[in-house]
N, C-alpha and C positions, 0 to 999 in steps of 0.2 A: 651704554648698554642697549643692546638691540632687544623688544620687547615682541612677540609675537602670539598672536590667539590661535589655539588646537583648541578642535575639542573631543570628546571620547575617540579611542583607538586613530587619531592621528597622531606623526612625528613631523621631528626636525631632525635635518641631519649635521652632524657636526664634521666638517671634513668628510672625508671616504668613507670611513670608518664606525662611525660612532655615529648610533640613532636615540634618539629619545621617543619614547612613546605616552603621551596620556594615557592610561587604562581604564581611570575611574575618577568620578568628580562624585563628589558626597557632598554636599554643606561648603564646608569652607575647608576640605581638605583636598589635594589632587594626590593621586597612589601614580609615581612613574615611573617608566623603564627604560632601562639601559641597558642597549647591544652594543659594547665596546671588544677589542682585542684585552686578552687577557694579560697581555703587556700595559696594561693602560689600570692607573690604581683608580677605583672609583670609591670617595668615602663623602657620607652627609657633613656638610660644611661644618659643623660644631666640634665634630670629631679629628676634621682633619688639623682644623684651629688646635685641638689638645694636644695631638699629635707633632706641629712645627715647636708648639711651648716647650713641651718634654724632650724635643731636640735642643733647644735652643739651651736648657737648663745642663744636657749632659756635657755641652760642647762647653760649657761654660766650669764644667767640673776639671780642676787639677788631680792626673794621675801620675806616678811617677811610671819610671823608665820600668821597673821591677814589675809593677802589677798588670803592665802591658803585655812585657814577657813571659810575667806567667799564664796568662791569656788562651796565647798560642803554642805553648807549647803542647804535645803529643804526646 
């Protein structure tokens, strides 16, 4: 893990693309931003954790052939 100090209204750049900014430092919180492309998902790390579970749970669910095709149909 690469560890680096900003502080108020500095970034890091991630790639081309993607900046991080400090905004605010309060106590023992930091508030920061994200300039990413809009192709690019950006979720707080606890969420995206619930998010792979709840994948991980569907893929793991038995559907049959029927309820796939009723699915898609129009």
């Amino acid at each position: 893990m690469l560890a680096l100090s900003r502080k108020s209204n500095e970034s890091i750049m991630l790639g081309n693309d993607i900046e991080i900014t400090v905004l605010e430092i309060k106590g023992d919180q930091v508030k920061i931003g994200v300039k990413a492309p809009k192709s690019v998902a950006i979720f707080r790390k606890e969420i995206y954790l619930q998010i792979q579970e709840e994948n991980k749970k569907a893929a793991e669910q038995n559907v049959d052939k029927e309820t796939i095709e009723n699915l898609f149909k129009i």
